[in-house]
C-alpha positions in Angstrom: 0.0 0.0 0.0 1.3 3.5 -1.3 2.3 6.1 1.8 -0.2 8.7 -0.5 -3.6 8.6 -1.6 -3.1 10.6 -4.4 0.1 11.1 -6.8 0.5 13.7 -9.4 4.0 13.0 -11.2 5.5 15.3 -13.5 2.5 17.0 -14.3 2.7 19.6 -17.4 -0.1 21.9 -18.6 -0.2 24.1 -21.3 -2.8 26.8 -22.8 -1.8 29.7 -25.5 1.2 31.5 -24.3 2.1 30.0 -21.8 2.8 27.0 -19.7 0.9 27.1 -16.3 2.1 23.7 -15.2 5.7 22.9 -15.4 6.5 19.3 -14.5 5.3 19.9 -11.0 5.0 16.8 -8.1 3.1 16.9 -5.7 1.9 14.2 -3.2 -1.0 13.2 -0.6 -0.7 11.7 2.4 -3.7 9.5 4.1 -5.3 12.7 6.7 -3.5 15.8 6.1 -3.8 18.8 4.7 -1.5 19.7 2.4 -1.8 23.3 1.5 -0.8 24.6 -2.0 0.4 28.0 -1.8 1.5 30.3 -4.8 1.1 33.9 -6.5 -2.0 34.9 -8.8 -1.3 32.7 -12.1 1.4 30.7 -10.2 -0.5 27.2 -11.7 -2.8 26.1 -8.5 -6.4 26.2 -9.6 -5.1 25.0 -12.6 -3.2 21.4 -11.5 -5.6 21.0 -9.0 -8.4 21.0 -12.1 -6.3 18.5 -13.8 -6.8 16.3 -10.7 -10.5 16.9 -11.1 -10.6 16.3 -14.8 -11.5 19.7 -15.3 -8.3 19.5 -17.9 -6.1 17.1 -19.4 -2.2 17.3 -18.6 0.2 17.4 -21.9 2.5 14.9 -19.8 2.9 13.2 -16.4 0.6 10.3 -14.2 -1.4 10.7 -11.8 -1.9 7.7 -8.8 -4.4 6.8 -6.3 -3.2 4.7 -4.0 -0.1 3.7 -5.7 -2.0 2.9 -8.5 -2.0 4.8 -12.2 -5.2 6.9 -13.1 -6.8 8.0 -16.3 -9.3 11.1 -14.9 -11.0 12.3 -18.1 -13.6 14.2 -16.6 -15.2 14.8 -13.3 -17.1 11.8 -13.2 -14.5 10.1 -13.0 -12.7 12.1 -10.1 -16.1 11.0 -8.1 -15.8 7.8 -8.9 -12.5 8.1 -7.1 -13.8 9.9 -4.3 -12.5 13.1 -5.5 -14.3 16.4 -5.0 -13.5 19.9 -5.3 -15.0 23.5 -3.7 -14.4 25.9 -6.5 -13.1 29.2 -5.8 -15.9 30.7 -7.8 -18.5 28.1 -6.7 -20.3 26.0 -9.4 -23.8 26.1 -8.0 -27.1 26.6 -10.0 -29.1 30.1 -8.3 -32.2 29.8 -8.9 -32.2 25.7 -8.0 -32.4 24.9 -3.9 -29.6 24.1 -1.8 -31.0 20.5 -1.9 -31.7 20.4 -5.5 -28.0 21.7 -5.8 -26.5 19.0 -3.3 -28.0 16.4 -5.4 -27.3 17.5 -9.0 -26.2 14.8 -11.1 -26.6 12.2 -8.3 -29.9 12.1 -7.8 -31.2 9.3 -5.8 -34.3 7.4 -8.0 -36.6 4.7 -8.1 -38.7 3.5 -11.0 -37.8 6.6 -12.7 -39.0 9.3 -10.0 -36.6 11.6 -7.9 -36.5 10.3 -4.2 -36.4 13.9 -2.2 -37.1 12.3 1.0 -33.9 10.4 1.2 -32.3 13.0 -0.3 -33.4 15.7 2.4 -32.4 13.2 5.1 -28.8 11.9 4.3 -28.1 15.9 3.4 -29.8 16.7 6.5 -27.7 14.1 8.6 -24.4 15.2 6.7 -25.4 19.0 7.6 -25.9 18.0 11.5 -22.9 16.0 11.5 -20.4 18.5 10.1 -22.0 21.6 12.0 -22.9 22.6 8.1 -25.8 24.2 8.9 -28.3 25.2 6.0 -31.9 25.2 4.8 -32.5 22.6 2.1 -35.5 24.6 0.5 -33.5 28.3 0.3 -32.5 29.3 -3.2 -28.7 29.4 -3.8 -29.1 33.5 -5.1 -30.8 34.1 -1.6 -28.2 33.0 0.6 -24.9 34.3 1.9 -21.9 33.2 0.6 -20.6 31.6 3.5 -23.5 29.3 3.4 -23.0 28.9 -0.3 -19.6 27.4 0.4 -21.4 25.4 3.0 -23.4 24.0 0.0 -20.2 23.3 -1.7 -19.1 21.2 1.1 -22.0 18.9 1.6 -22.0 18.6 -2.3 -18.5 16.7 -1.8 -19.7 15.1 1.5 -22.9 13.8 -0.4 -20.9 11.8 -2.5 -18.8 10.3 -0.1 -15.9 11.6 -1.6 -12.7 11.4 0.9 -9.9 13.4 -1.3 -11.3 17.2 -1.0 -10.0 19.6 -2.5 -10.9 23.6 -1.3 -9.7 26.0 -3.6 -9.4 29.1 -2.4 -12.1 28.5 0.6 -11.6 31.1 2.6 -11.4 34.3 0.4 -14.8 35.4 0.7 -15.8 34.5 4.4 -15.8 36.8 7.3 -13.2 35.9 10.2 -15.7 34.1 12.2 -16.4 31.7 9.0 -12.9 31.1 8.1 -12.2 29.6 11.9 -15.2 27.1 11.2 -14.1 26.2 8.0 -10.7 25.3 9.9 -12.7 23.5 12.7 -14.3 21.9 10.3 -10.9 20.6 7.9 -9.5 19.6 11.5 -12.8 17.2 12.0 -12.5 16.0 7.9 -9.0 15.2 8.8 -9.6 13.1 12.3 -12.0 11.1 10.7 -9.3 10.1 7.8 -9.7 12.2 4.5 -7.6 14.2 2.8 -7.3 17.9 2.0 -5.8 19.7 -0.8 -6.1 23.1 0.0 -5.2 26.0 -1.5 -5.2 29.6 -0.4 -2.7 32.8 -0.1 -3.3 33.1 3.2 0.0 32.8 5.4 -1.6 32.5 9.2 -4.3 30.2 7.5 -1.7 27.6 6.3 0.2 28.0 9.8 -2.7 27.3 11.8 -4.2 23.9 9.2 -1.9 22.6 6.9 0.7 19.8 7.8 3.0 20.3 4.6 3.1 23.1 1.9 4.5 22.7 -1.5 4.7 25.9 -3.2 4.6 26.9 -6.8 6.4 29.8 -8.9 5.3 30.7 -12.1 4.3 27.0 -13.0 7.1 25.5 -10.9 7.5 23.4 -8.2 9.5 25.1 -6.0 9.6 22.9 -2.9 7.7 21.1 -0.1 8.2 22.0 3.0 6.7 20.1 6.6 4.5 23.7 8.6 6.3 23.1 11.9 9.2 23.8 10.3 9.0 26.6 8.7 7.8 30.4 9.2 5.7 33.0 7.2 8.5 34.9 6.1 10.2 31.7 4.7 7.3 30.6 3.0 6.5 33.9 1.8 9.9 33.8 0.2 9.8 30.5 -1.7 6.0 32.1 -3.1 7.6 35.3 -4.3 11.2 35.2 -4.8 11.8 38.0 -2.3 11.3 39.5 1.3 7.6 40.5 1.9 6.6 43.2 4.1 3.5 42.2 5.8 3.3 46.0 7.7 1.6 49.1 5.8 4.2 51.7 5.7 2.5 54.9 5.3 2.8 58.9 6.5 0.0 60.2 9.3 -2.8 61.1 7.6 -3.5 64.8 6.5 -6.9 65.1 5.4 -8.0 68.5 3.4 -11.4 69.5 1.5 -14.6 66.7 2.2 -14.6 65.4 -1.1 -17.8 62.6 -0.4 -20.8 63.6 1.8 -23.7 60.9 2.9 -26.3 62.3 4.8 -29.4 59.6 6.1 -28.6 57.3 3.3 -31.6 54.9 2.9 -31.4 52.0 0.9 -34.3 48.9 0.5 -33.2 45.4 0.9 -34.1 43.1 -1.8 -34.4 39.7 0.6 -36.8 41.5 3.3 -39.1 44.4 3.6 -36.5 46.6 6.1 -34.4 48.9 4.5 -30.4 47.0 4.4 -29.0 50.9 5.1 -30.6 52.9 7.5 -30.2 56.6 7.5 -25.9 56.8 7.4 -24.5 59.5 7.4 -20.6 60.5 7.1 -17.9 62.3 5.2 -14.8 61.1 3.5 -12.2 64.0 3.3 -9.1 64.5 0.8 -5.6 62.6 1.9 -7.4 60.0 4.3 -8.0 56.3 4.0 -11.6 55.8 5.5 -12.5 51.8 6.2 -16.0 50.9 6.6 -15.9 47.5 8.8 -18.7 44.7 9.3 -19.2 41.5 9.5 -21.1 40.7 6.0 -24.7 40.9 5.3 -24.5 44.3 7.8 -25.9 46.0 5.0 -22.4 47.2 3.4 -23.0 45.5 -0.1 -26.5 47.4 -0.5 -24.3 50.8 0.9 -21.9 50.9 -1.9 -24.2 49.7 -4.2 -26.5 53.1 -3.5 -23.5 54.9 -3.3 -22.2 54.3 -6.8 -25.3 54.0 -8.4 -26.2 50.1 -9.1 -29.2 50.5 -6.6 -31.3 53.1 -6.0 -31.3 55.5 -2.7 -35.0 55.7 -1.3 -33.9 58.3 1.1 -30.9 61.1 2.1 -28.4 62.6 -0.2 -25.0 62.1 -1.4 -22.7 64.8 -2.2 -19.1 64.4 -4.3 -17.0 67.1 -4.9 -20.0 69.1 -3.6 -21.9 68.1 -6.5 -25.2 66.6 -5.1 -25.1 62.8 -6.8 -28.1 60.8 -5.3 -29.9 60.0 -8.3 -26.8 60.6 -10.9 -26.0 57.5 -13.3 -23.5 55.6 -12.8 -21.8 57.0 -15.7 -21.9 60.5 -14.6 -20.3 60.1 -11.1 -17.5 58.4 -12.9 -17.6 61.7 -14.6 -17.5 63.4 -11.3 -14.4 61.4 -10.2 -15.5 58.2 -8.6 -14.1 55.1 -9.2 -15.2 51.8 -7.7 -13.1 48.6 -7.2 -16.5 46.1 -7.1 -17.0 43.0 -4.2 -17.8 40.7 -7.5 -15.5 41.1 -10.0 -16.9 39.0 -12.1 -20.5 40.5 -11.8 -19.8 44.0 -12.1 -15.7 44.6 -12.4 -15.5 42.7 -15.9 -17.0 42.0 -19.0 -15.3 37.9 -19.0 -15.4 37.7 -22.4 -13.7 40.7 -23.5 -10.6 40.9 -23.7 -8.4 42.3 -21.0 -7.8 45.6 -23.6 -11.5 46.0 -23.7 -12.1 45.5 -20.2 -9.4 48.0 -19.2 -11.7 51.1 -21.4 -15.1 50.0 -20.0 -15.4 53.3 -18.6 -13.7 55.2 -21.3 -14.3 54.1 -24.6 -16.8 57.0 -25.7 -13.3 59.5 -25.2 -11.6 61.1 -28.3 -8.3 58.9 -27.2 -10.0 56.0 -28.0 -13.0 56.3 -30.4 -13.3 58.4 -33.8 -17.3 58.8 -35.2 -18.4 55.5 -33.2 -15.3 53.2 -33.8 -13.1 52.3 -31.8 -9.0 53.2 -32.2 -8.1 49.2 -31.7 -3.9 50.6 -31.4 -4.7 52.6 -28.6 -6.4 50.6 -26.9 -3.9 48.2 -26.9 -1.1 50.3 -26.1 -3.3 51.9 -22.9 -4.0 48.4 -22.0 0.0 47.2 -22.4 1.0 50.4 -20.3 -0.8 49.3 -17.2 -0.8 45.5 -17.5 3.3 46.3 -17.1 2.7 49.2 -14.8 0.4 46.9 -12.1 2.0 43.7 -13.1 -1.4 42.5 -14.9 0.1 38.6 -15.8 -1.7 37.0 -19.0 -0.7 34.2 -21.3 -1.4 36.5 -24.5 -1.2 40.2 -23.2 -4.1 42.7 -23.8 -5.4 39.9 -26.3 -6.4 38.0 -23.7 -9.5 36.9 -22.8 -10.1 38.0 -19.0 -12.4 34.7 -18.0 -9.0 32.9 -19.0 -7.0 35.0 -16.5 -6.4 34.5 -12.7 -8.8 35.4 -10.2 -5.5 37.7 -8.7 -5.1 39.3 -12.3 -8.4 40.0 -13.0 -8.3 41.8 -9.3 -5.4 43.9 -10.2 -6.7 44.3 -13.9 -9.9 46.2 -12.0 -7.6 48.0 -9.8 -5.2 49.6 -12.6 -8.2 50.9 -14.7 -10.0 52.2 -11.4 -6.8 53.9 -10.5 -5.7 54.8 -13.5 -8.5 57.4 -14.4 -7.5 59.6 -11.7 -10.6 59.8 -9.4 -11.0 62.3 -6.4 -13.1 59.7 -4.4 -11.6 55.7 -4.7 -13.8 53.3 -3.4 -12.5 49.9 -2.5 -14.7 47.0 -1.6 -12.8 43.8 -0.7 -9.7 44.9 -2.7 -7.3 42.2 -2.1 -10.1 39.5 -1.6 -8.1 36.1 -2.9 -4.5 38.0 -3.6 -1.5 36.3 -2.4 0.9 38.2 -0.2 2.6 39.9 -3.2 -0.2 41.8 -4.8 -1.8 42.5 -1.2 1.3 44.2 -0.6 1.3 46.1 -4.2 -2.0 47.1 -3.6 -1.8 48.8 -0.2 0.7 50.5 -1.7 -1.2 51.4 -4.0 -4.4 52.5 -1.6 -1.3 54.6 0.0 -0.1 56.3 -2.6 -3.4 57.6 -3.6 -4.4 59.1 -0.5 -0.6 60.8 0.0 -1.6 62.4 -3.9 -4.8 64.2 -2.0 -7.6 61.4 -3.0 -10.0 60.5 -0.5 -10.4 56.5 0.1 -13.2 54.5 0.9 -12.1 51.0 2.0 -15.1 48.3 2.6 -13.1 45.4 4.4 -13.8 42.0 6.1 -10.1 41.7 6.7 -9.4 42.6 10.2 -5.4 43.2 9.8 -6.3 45.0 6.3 -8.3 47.3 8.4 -6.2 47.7 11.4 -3.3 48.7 8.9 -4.4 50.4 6.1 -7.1 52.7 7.8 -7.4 56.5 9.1 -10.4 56.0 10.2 -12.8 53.4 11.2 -16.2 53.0 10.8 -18.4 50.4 12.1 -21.8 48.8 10.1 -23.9 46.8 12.0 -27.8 46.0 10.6 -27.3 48.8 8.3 -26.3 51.6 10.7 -22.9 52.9 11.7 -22.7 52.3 15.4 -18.9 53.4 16.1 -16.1 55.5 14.9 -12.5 54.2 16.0 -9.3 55.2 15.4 -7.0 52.1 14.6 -4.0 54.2 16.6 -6.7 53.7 19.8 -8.2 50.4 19.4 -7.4 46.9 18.8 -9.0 43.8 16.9 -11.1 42.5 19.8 -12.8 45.8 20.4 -13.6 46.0 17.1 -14.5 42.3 16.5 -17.3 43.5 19.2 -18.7 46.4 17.5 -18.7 44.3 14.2 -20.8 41.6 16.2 -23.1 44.3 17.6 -22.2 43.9 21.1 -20.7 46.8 21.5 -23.1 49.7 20.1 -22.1 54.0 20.6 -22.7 57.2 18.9 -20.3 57.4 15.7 -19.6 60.8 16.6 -19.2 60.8 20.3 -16.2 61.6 21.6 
């Protein structure tokens, strides 16, 4: 019997312009986790979709249990008890959690769908895991934490016993990601396997066993956790020291540049109103962080603010200009640009190409269109500026198709154009959501450098050390109110952990 459960020798993948897979090994042992850890486009996603037949390696084996493979397909990775949680999850929204469990396994007799046993062994499987859900919600009415949730009993359904998380944690809230780890730990006791694969350094400290960490579609090493520290790993990931500190200048705020004042905004799952009457200002030169813990109301927020819902009550002022009821359009006009929580639902067209993603918002200028058509050089030379200048990686350059890209490229792709048309007011939702230690790095920097040029910052963050670090100010949302103002210089993460939680309510403008 093989000391692994699963084998991937001298795998090698290839797609147009580039080779994301370069003879890489990497082996399972019976009960761990064994984290995979790499930058944006470093090959991950993409080996572990080899193991679950998503694609088909130019060269190398694979072996389970000491024994050679042939995974065509993801049937066949079931078959061998192989499952995966996708990093953008593969669930069907307007089916129920239960219809989504079951999908293609569907328990039958004589021809007709058995719910009942269905409901039960999902309901069983939910108990037993502390996976709590409701089999009859819709998947588009749920949070995403308990869509992941839905991912997991889809692999547990199945009885698969090799599971492979990819990126699982990049869009929970603190509280969810130490579950999720509870829950690996209880996965792991009970004898199955975890491939898991995240950028997340204090993630892999506190969960994984080993590490093997890729480069640029190289192996470059496995590595046992309780050997090994952050910084080291850090440095096999990136090929250089990473500063995990925020270096920046005390703030010096100037003119208010945004103005909210009672800011209503309806909730589309209940009849209460998600924001209820907020009210604050961002100034010039300061880095403002809105905290919560999600579903406080913050999605709807930003959504009123830059014009993708509609604001039943208050006004919003930028630049002075009163905005409430502008287009979206027109406060881009005004100077507002908006790095999105969903970058695939409203940062980027996926089947443009990254060129004609990067002019979304600019297309109609005289730079780029003459009488309705559009100047293809310049946009490709606008697009090949930045994707150098933010270090956009692609296999075919501004040709590229963005769906083909990695989730961390398609982040930073979002951030140069946002940045890159100058705005007075930046909002930031979730900026370095699923970024490895690299690009979180570049992007602070980023955040930084634009507040020390005069721009005011509006940062919506679930990341706790993101907030402590990058902030002038903190605000607090809790059920769609502000109820605190903190000053990151003057508190720490458990006081604000309890303001996030709503056990800790004041005045956001006492003193």
């Amino acid at each position: 019997m093989s000391e692994y459960v699963i084998e991937m020798l001298n795998i090698t993948k290839e797609f147009p312009g580039i080779k994301a897979n370069d003879n890489i090994t990497l082996q399972l042992k019976k009960g761990e986790v064994h984290a995979l850890l790499g930058e944006n486009g470093a090959g991950k996603s993409t080996l572990m979709s080899v193991l679950f037949g998503l694609y088909q390696p130019e060269a190398g084996v694979i072996k389970k249990d000491g024994v050679e493979v042939k995974i065509k397909n993801p049937n066949d990775a079931n078959d061998l008890h192989i499952g995966m949680v996708h990093q953008h999850f593969k669930l069907v929204e307007v089916f129920s959690v239960l219809d989504n469990i079951i999908l293609g396994v569907e328990p039958g007799k004589f021809g007709f769908l058995q719910r009942k046993e269905a409901r039960k062994k999902v309901m069983e499987l939910s108990q037993k895991y502390g996976l709590q859900v409701d089999p009859d919600a819709l998947v588009e009415n749920i949070s995403v934490g308990q869509q992941q949730r839905v991912e997991i009993l889809k692999m547990l359904y199945r009885d698969n016993d090799i599971l492979i998380f990819d990126e699982p944690t990049a869009v929970l809230t603190p509280q969810e990601i130490d579950e999720l780890i509870e829950i690996m730990r209880g996965f792991t006791k009970e004898g199955k396997s975890i491939l898991f694969i995240t950028h997340k350094m204090n993630e892999i400290m506190a969960v994984a066993d080993r590490c093997t960490v890729l480069r640029k579609g190289k192996c470059i090493g496995t590595v046992d956790i309780k050997d090994t520290t952050k910084e080291e790993l850090s440095r096999m990931m990136v090929g250089r020291d990473v500063s995990f500190a925020v270096e920046k200048k005390p703030s010096n705020p100037g003119k208010t540049i945004l103005e909210v004042r009672d800011m209503v905004v309806p909730s589309k799952l209940h009849k209460n109103n998600a924001v209820k009457g907020v009210s604050f200002d961002v100034r010039a030169g300061e880095i403002v962080c809105i905290a919560g813990i999600e579903g406080n109301g913050q999605t709807e927020f930003v959504y009123g603010l830059s014009g993708l819902e509609k604001v039943t009550g208050g006004s919003i002022k930028l630049c002075g200009n009163d905005i409430t009821h502008a287009k979206v359009r027109d406060r881009s006009k005004q100077g507002m640009s908006h790095i999105p929580e969903d970058r695939h639902k409203h940062g980027l067209v996926l089947d443009y190409t990254v060129a004609e993603n990067m002019i979304l918002q600019s297309y109609w200028k005289p730079e780029f269109q003459n009488h309705g058509f559009l100047k293809k050089h310049a946009m490709m030379e606008y697009a090949d500026r930045l994707m150098k200048q933010y270090d956009v990686r692609s296999g075919q350059g501004p040709i590229t198709i963005a769906r083909s890209m990695s989730g961390g490229n398609q982040q930073k792709a979002i951030i140069a154009r946002e940045i890159d048309k100058n705005p007075e007011l930046l909002i930031a939702v979730q900026p370095t959501r699923g970024l490895d230690v690299g690009a979180i790095e570049y992007i602070h920097k980023q955040l930084v450098a634009e507040r020390d040029k005069g721009k005011a910052v509006l940062l919506v963050s679930l990341e706790l050390d993101e907030v402590m670090n990058l902030s002038d100010r903190i605000l607090v949302m809790y059920e769609g109110e502000i109820v605190g103002e903190l000053d990151p210089k003057q508190t720490n993460v458990q006081e604000l952990g309890l303001y996030m939680a709503g056990a800790k309510r004041k005045e956001a403008n006492a003193e």
